[in-house]
C-alpha positions in Angstrom: -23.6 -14.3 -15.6 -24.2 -11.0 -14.5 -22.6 -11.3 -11.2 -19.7 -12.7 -13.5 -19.2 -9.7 -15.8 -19.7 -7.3 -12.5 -16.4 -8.9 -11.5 -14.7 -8.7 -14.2 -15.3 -5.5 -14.7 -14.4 -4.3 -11.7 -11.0 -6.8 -11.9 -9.7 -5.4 -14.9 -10.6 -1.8 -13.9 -8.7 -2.2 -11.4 -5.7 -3.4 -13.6 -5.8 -0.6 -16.0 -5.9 2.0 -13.1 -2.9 0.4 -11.2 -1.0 0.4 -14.6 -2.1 3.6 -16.5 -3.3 5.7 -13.3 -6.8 6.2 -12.8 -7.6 9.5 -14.5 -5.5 8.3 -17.4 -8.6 5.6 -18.2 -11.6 6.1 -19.5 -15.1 3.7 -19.7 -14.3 3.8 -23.3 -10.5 1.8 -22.4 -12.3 -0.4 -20.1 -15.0 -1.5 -22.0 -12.2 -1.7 -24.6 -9.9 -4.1 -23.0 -13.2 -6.0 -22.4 -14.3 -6.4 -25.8 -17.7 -5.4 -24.2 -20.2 -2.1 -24.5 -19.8 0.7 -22.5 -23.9 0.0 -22.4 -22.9 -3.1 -20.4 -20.5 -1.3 -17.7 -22.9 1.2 -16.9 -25.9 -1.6 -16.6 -23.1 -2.5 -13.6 -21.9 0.5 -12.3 -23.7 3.9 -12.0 -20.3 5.8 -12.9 -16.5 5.4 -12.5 -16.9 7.0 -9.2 -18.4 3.6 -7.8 -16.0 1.5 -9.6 -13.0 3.4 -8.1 -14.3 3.1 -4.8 -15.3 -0.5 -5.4 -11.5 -0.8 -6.2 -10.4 0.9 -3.3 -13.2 -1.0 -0.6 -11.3 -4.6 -2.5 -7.5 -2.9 -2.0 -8.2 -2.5 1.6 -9.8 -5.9 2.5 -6.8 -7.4 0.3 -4.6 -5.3 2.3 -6.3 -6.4 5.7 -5.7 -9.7 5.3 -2.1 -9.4 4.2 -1.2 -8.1 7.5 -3.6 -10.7 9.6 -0.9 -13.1 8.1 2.3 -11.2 8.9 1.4 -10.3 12.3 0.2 -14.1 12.6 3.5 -15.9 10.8 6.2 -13.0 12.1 8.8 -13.9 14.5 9.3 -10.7 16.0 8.7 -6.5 15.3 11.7 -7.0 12.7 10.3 -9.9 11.0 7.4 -8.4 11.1 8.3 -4.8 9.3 10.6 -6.7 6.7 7.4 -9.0 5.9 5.2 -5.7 5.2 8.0 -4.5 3.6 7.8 -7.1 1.2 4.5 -7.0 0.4 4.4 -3.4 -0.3 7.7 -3.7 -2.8 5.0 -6.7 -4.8 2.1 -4.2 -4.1 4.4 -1.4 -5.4 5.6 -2.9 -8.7 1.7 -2.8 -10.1 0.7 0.4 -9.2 1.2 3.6 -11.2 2.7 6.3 -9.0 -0.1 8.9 -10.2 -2.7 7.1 -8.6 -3.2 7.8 -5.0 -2.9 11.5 -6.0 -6.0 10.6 -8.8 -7.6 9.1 -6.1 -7.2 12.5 -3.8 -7.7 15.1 -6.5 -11.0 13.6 -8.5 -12.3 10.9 -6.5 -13.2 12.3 -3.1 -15.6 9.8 -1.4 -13.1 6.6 -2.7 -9.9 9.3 -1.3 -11.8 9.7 2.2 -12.4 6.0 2.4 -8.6 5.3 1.6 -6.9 7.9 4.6 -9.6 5.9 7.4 -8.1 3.1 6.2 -4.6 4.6 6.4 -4.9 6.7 9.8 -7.1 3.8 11.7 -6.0 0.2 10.1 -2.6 0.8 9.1 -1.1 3.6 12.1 -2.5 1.1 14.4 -0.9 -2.0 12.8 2.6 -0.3 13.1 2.2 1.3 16.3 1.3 -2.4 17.7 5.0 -3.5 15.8 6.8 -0.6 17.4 5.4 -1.6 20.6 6.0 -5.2 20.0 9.6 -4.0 19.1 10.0 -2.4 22.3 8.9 -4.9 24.4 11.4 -7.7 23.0 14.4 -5.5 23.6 14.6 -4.8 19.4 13.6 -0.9 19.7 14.7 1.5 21.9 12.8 1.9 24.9 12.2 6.3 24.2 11.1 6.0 21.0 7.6 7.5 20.8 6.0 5.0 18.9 3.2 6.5 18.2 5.3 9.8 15.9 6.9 7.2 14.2 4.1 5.3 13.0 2.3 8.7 11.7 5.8 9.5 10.0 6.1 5.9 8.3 3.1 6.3 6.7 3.0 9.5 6.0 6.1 8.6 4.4 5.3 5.8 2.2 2.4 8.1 0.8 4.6 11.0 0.3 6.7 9.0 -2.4 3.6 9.2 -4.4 3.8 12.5 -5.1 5.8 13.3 -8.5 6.4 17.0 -6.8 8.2 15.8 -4.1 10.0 12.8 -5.6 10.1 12.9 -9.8 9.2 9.9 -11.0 11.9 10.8 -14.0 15.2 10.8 -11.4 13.3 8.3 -8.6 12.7 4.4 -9.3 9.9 4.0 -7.0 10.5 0.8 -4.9 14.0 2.4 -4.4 12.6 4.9 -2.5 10.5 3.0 -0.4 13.4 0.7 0.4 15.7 3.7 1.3 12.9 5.2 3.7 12.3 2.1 5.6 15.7 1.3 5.7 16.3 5.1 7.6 13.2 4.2 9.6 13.9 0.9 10.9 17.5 1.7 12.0 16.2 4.6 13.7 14.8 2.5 15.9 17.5 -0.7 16.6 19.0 -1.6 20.0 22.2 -2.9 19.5 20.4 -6.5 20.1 17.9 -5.6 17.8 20.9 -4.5 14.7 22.1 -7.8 15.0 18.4 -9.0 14.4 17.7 -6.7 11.4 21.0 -7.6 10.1 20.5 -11.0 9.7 17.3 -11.1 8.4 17.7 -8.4 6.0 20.5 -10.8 4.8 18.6 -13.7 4.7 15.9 -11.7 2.9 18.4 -10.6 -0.1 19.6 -13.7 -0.5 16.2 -14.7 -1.5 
């Protein structure tokens, strides 16, 4: 039982920060949507600083194996971008823009744990695609591939931030879709347009 209410806990935490950002929620709104104590939550968790990083150890092990199964299932580096592309865009459509810069600004240990995450796990996942790109003739052969996998994340994180793009004038998967579009085609060898062509196609017609 106790191992139960742990989990969901953490579960609809999790929920509430991904809709409402995570400053925006309180113990108060979670024990609230619960219909339990705030008593109870902190019998589970010492504080919402461990229930943030909690949050953020699950996001990354979900995240892990979501890219174990592109890399596996992918037919080639463009297969493979458009299949992370799609799981961010589902990824995406939960989360509250606010809340990576929530995570930076007041949760520092759960922040730290996140850019490992981002500058060993993920910069190495698309530096192996842009290699894997190159090598099958789909990329050009000068592209520095390890730049561009610094720039693509750094770009994906930098829509985040309501100072750079206003969440008000910017629909958020819009962006994302217009920056990877600007980053794959960056890349394309005339053999690899015709790839990204049509399976961007065949993607849209989904």
């Amino acid at each position: 039982m106790i191992c139960k209410i742990h989990d969901k806990i953490k579960e609809t935490a999790g929920q509430l920060f991904s809709r409402y950002g995570i400053r925006s929620v309180s113990m108060d709104d979670i024990a609230r949507e619960l219909s339990i104590s705030k008593k109870t939550i902190y019998q589970n968790f010492k504080d919402k600083d461990q229930i943030v990083m909690m949050g953020v150890e699950q996001h990354i092990e979900k995240e892990k194996k979501e890219f174990g199964e592109v890399m596996r299932d992918a037919e080639n580096a463009i297969d493979e971008i458009l299949r992370f592309s799609k799981c961010l865009r589902k990824n995406i459509a939960e989360v509250n823009p606010t809340v990576l810069f929530d995570l930076r600004k007041f949760h520092p240990q759960a922040w730290e744990k996140w850019l490992s995450f981002k500058n060993d796990f993920i910069k190495r996942t698309v530096l192996c695609t842009i290699e894997r790109g190159k090598k099958e003739g789909l990329f050009r052969e000068e592209i520095k591939a390890d730049i561009l996998a610094t720039y693509r994340i750094e770009t994906i994180e930098m829509t985040f931030d309501p100072k750079i793009f206003s969440t008000e004038k910017y629909e958020f998967i819009e962006l994302q879709m217009e920056l990877l579009e600007h980053f794959v085609r960056g890349m394309l060898t005339r053999k690899g347009y015709d790839v990204y062509e049509e399976l961007n196609n065949t993607i849209n017609n989904e």
